[in-house]
C-alpha positions as CSV (number, residue, x, y, z in Angstrom):
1,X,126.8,90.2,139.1
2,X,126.2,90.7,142.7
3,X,123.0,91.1,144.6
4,X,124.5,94.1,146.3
5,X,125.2,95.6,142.0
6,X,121.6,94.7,141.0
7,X,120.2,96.7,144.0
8,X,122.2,99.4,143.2
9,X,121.4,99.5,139.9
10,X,117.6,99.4,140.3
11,X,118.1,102.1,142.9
12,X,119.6,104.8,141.1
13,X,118.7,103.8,137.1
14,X,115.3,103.1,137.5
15,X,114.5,102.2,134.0
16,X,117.7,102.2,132.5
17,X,119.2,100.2,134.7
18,X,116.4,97.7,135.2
19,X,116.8,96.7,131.3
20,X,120.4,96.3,131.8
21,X,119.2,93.9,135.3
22,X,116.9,91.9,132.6
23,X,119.9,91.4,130.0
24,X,122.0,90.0,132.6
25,X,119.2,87.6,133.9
26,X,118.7,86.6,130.3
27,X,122.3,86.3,129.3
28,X,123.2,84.5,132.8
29,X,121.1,82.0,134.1
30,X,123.0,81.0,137.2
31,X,123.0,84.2,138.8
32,X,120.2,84.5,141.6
33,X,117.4,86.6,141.7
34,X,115.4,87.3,145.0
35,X,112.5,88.8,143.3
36,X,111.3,87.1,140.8
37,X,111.4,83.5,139.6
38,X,113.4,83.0,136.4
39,X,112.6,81.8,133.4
40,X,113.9,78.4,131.6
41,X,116.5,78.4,129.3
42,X,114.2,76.6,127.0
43,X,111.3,79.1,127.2
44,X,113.9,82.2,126.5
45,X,115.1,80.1,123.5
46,X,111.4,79.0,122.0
47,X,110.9,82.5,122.3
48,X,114.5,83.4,120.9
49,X,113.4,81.0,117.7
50,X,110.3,82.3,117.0
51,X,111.2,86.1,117.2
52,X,114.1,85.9,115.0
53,X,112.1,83.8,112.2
54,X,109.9,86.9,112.5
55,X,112.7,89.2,112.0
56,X,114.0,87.5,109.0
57,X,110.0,87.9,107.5
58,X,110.0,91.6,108.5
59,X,114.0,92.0,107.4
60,X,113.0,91.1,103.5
61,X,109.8,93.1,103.8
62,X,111.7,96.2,104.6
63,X,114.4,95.3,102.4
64,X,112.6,95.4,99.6
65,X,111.2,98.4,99.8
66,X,114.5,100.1,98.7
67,X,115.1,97.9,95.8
68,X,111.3,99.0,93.9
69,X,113.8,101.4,92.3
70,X,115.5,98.4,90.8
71,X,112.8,95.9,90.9
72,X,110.9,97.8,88.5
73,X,113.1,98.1,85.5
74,X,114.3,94.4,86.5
75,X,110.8,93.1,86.0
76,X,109.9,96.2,83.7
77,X,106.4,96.5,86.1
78,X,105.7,100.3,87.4
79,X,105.8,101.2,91.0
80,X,102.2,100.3,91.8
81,X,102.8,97.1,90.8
82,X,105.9,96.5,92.5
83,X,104.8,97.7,95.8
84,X,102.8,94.3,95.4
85,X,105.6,92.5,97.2
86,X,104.8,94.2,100.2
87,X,101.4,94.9,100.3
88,X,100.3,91.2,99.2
89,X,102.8,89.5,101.6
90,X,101.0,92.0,104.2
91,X,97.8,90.7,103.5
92,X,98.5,86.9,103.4
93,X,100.4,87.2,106.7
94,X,97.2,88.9,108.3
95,X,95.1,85.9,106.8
96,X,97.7,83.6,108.7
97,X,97.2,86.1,111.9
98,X,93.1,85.8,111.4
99,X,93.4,82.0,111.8
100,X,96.3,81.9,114.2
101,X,93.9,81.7,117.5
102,X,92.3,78.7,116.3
103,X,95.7,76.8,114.8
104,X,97.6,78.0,118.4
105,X,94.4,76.3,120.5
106,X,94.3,73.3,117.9
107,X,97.9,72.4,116.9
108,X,101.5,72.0,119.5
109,X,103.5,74.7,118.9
110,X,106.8,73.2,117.2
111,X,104.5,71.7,114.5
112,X,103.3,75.5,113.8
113,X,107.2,76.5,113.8
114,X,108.5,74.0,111.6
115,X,105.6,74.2,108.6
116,X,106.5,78.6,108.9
117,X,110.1,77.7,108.6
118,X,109.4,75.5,105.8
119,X,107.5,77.8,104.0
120,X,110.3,80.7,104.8
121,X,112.8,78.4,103.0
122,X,110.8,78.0,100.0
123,X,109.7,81.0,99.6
124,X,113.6,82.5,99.8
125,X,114.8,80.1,97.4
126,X,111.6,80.7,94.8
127,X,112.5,84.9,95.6
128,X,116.5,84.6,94.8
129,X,115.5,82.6,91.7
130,X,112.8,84.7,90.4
131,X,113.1,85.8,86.6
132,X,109.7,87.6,86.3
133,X,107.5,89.3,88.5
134,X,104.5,86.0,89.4
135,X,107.2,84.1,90.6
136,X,108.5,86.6,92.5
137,X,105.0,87.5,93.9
138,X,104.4,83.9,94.5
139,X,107.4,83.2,96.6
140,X,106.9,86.6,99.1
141,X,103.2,84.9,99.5
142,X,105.0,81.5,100.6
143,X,106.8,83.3,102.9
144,X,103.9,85.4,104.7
145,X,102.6,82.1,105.8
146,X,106.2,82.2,108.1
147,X,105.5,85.5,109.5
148,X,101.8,85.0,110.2
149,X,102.4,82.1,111.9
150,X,105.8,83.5,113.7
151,X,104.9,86.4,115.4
152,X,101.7,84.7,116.9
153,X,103.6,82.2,118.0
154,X,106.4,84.3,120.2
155,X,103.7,86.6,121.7
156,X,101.7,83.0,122.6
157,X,104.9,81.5,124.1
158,X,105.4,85.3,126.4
159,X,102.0,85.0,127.4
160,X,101.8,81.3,128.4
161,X,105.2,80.9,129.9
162,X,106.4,84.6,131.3
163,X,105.0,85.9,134.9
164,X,102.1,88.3,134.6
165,X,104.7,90.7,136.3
166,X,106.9,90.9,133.3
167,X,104.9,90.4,130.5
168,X,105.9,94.2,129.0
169,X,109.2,93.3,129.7
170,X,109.3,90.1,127.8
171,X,107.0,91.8,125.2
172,X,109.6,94.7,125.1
173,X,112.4,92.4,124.0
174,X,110.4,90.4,121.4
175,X,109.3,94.0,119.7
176,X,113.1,94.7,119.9
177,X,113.8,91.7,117.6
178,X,111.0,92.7,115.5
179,X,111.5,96.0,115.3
180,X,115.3,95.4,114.3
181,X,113.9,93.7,111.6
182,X,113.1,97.3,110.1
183,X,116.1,98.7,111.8
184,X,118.6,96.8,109.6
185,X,116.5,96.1,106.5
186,X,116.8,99.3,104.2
187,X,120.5,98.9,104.7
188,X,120.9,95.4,104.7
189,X,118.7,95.9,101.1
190,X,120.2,99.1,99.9
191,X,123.6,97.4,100.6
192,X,123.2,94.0,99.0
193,X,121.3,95.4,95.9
194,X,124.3,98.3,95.6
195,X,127.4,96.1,96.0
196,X,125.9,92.7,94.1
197,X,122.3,92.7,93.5
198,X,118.6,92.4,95.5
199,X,118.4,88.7,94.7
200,X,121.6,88.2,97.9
201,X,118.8,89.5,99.9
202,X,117.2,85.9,99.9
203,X,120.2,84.5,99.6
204,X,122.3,85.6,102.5
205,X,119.8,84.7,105.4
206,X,120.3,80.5,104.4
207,X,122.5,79.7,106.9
208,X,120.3,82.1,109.5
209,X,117.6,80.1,108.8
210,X,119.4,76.3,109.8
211,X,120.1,78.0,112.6
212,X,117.0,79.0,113.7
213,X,115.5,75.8,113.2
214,X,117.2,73.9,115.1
215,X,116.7,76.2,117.6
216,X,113.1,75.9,117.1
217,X,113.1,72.0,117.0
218,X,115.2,70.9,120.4
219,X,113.1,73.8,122.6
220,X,109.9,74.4,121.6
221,X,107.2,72.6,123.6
222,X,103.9,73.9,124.6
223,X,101.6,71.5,123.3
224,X,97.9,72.3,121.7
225,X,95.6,74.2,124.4
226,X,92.5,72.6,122.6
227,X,92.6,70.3,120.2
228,X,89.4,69.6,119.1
229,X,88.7,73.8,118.5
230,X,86.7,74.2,115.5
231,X,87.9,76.6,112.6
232,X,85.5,79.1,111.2
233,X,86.1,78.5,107.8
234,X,83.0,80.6,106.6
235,X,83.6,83.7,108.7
236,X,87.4,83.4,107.3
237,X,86.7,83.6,104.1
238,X,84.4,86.4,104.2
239,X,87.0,88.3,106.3
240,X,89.8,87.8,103.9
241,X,87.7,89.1,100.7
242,X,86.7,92.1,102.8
243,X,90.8,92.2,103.4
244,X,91.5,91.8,99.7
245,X,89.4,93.8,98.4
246,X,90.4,96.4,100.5
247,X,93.9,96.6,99.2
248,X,92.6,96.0,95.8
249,X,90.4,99.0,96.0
250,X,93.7,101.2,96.9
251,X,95.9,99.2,94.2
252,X,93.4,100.8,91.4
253,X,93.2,104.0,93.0
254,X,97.5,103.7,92.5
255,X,97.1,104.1,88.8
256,X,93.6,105.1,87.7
257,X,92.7,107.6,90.9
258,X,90.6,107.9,93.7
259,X,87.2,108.4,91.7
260,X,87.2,105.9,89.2
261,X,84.3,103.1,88.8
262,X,87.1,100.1,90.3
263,X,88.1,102.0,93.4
264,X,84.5,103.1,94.4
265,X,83.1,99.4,93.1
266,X,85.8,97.3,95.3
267,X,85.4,100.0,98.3
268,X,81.6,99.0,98.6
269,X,82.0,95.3,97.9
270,X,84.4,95.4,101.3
271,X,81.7,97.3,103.3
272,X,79.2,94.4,102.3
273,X,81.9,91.9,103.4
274,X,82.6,93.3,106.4
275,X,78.8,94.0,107.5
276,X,78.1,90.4,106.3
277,X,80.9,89.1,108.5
278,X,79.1,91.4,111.3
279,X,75.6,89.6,110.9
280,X,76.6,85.9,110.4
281,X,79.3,86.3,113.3
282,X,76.3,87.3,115.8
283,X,75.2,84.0,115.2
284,X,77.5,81.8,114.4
285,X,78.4,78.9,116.9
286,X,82.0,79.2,115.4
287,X,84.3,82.3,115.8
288,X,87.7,83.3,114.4
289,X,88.2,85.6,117.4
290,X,86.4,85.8,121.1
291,X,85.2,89.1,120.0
292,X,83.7,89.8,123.9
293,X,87.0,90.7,124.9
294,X,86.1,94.1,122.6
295,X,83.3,94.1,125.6
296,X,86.6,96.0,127.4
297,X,86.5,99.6,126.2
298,X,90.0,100.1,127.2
299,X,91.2,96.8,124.8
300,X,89.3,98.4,121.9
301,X,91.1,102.2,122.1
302,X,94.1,100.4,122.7
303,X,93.7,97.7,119.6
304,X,93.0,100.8,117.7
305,X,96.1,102.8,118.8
306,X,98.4,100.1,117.7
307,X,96.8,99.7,114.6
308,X,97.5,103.1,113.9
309,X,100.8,103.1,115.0
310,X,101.9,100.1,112.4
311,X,99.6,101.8,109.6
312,X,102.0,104.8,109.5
313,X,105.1,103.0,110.7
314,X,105.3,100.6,107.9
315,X,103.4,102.8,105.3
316,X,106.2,105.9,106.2
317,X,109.0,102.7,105.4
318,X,107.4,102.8,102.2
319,X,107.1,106.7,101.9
320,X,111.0,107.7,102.6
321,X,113.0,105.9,100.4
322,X,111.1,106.9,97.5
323,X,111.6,110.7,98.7
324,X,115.0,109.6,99.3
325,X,116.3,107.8,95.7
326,X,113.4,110.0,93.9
327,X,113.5,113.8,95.0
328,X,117.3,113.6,96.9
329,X,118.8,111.6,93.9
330,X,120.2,109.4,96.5
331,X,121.1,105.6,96.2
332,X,119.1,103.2,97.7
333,X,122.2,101.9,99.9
334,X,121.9,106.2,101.1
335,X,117.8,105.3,101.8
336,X,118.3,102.4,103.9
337,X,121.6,104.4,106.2
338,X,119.5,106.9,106.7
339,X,116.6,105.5,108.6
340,X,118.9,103.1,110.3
341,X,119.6,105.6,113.5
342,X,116.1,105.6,114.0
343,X,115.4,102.5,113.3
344,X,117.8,101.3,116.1
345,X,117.0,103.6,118.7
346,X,113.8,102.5,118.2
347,X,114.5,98.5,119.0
348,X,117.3,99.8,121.5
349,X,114.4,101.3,123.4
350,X,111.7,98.7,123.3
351,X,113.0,96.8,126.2
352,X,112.8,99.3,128.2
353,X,109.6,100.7,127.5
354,X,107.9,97.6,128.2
355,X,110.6,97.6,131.7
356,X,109.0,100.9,132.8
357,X,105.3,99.7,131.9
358,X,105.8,96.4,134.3
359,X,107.1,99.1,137.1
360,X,103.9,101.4,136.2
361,X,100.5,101.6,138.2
362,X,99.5,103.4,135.3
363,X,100.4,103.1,131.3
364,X,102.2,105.8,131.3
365,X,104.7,105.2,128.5
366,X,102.1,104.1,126.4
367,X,101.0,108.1,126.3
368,X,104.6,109.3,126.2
369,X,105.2,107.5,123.5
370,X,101.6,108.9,121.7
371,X,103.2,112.5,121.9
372,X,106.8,111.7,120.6
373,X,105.3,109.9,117.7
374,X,102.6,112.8,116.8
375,X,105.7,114.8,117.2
376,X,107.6,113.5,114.8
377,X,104.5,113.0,112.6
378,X,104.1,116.6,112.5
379,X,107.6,117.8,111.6
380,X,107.4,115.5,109.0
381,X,104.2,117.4,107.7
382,X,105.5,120.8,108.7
383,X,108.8,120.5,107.0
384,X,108.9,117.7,105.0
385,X,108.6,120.1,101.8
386,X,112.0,121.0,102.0
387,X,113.5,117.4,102.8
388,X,117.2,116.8,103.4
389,X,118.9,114.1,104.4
390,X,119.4,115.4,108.0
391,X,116.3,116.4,108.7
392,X,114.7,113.0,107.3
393,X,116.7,111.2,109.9
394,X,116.1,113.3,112.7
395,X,112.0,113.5,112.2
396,X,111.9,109.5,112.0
397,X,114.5,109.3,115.4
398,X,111.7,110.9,117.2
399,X,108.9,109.0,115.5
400,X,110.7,105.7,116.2
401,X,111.2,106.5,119.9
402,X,107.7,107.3,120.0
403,X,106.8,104.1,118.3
404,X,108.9,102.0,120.8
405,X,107.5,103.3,123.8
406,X,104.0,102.8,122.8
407,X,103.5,99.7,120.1
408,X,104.5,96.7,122.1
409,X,103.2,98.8,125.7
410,X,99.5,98.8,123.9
411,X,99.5,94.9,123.9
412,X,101.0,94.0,126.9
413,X,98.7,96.6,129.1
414,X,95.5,95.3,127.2
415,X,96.3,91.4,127.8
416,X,96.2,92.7,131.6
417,X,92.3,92.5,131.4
418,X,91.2,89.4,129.5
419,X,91.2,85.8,130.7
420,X,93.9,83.5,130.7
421,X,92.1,81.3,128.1
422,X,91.5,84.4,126.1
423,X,95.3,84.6,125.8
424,X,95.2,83.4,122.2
425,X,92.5,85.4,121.2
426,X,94.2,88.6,122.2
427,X,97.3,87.7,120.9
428,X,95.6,87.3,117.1
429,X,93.4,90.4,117.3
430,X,96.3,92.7,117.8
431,X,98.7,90.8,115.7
432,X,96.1,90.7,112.6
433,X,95.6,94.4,113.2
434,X,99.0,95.2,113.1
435,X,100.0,93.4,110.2
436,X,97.0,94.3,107.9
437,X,97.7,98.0,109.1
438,X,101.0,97.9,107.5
439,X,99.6,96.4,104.2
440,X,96.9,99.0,104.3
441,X,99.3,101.7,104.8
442,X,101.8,100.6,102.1
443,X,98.6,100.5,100.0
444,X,97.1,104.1,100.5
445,X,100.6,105.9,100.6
446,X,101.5,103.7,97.2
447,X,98.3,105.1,95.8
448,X,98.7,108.4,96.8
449,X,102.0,108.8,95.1
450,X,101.5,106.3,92.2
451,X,98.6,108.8,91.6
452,X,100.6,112.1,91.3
453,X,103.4,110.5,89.4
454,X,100.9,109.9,86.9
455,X,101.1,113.7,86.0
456,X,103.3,114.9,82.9
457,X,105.7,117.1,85.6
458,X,109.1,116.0,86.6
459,X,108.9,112.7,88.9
460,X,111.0,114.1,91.6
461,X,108.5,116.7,91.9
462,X,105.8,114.6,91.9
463,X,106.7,112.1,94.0
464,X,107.3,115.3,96.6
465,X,104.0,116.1,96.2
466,X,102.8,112.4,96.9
467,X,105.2,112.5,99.6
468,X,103.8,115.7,101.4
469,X,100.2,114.5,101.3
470,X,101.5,111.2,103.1
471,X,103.3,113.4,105.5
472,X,99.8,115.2,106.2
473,X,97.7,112.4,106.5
474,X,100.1,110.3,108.9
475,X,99.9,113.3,111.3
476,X,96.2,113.4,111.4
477,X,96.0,109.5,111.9
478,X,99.2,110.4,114.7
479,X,97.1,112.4,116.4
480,X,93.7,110.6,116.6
481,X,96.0,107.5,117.9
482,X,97.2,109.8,120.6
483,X,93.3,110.2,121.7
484,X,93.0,106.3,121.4
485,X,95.9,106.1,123.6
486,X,94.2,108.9,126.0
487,X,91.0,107.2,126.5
488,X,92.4,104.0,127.2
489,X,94.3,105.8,129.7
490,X,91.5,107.2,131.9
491,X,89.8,103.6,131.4
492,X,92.6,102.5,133.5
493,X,92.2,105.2,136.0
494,X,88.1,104.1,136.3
């Protein structure tokens, strides 16, 4: 591609245009670029390995989620239980997330990668082979060490290695691979478990996985950034209970209600947890996280924007194929095409969000996206009474495109503002929200429609009625994101 084409193209495509421009300076190495320096081959590839051992943690994780159908009379557990798979990989790969700052500054990078693909090789094997339910649960919790350790790693490697100028770029296309991950999983599930069965789930990502290795092991290099960093092992643990108990508090709510003695009784214990972790991490000498980087009001509406972006994203992943196979009668094969137009335009537009936030004075997208998503929040909630498969796909199309625009934006605008050595610390905060916001979601919409399929009335009517209370609450949490998104938005203005 010429220089005259490239001009051309960033002339009259602006945005469009300037993601095809980053493809072909990816995909071609030799051609020259004026502007900008280009990156090495090895750094695209580190990052290449990294982001696509995430997506195969995220792939099963959404997977699965159209299989419960199956898995539950397989393993002859009820739907609260089941969503188990999910919510407790969630919450061990935020535990991973928690510590990641302090394994990044302590241990080289490939050593990280190698002990996550390990444990994403067990963990398949264990899952493919499972004959009861433990095992099963055991082997997803092997595998969230992958994930927790994966994702860190990528967004370390984009923000140690990639210019400052194209950060949101490079942050665009490793929340494409990610968000492919959910793109492709309900179909890649719902297929698999339709034609054969769920276990070729596990199975068929083997030789993706010797791939990516060995991908992993000839480019990864960044070595430790501190090696003699200390780990908080005190202020860890009292973080993960208050996690745990957390999403135990919603797993009892799932099957005995919201105002029994267990919810109420595990809902204060994380209170005390978390205010514990408050007073001993004031003065503590150790620390999980630099929490001054919170000192930033803008980082703080933004951290809490994307956690409320993942919350509904992955709990609504949950919410719609149980509408789907439940109310619509449908198969799961059915639940996972129908969120996968969505689903891909999401991941389609992620480059090119983050594209448009590199050319941006201001974080524009980032609010863009807010609205879109609230959007399709809210025709969810307005209409969702009435679902049909056409309209189920069109309402999560808009959310996605929402999502895209704004999710991997929030990051890359709020690591603008901290120190380079605070890189890592950054890069665990938002990952650890994210990913204990999308066990926390899959938790509270479980519980909502565990608790109304409870009732003696027809499931496909009760699981609407679970389903229509989601669809309310997601746009209320929708909309205060789009104020988080707002305020960080004038903060950038001051």
């Amino acid at each position: 591609m010429t220089h005259v084409n490239r001009k051309f193209r960033e002339a009259w495509l602006p945005c469009w245009g300037s993601a095809v421009f980053l493809f072909d300076d990816i995909l071609n190495e030799s051609s020259v670029n004026t502007l900008e320096q280009r990156l090495p081959r090895r750094v695209i590839l580190s990052i290449m390995a990294t982001g696509l051992l995430s997506f195969m943690g995220i792939l099963v994780e959404t997977s699965l989620n159209v299989a419960f159908a199956t898995l539950t009379h397989t393993m002859h557990v009820n739907l609260a239980t089941i969503q188990w798979l999910t919510t407790g990989y969630l919450l061990v790969v935020t535990m991973v997330m928690l510590a990641s700052a302090h394994l990044i500054k302590r241990y080289p990078v490939k050593t990280l990668f190698i002990f996550a693909i390990t444990c994403f090789t067990i963990g398949c094997l264990m899952n493919a082979l499972a004959q009861n339910f433990l095992t099963m649960l055991i082997g997803r919790l092997i595998q969230a060490f992958a994930t927790g350790l994966s994702t860190p790693l990528m967004f370390h490697i984009i923000l140690a290695s990639v210019p400052r100028q194209r950060i949101a770029t490079y942050n665009g296309l490793a929340a494409m691979m990610i968000a492919a991950a959910p793109a492709l999983g309900p179909t890649y599930g719902g297929l698999l478990t339709s034609l054969w069965s769920w276990r070729w789930i596990f199975l068929v990502l083997m030789p993706l996985i010797v791939i990516v290795f060995f991908m992993g092991l000839f480019n990864l290099d960044l070595p430790a950034l501190k090696p003699d960093d200390q780990f908080d092992g005190f202020g860890f643990i009292l973080l993960a209970a208050g996690f745990t108990a957390l999403d135990l508090a919603f797993g009892q709510a799932a099957q005995r209600g919201f105002l029994n003695w267990q919810f109420g009784g595990l809902f204060l214990l994380t209170v005390v947890l978390v205010l514990s972790y408050s007073a001993y991490n004031r003065q503590s000498q150790r620390h999980l996280i630099d929490f001054s980087i919170f000192k930033t009001k803008l980082i703080t509406w933004h951290l809490l924007g994307y956690f409320l972006l993942q919350f509904i994203n992955i709990g609504l992943a949950f919410v719609l194929p149980q509408v789907v196979q439940y109310v619509l009668h449908q198969s799961a094969f059915t639940a996972g095409m129908l969120v996968l137009p969505g689903s891909l335009l999401g991941a389609i537009a992620a480059p090119f969000a983050g594209r448009w936030l590199d050319n941006s004075a201001r974080p524009i997208p980032i609010i863009i996206g807010h609205w879109l998503f609230l959007a399709g929040a809210a025709a969810f909630a307005i209409w969702g009474h009435q679902p049909t498969l056409l309209t189920i796909a069109l309402f999560y199309s808009l959310l996605r495109m929402g999502f895209a625009l704004a999710f991997g934006n929030s990051i890359s605008d709020a690591s603008r503002y901290v120190q380079p050595q605070q890189k890592a610390d950054i890069n665990a905060a938002f990952n650890t929200s994210q990913q204990y916001a999308g066990s926390l979601g899959t938790g509270v919409f479980a519980a909502v429609i565990g608790l109304t399929q409870q009732s003696h009335a027809d499931v496909a009517v009760t699981t609407l009625t679970g389903a229509q209370i989601d669809y309310w609450l997601i746009c209320g949490l929708a909309a205060i994101a789009l104020f988080a998104a707002w305020r960080s938005y004038r903060q950038t203005q001051r």
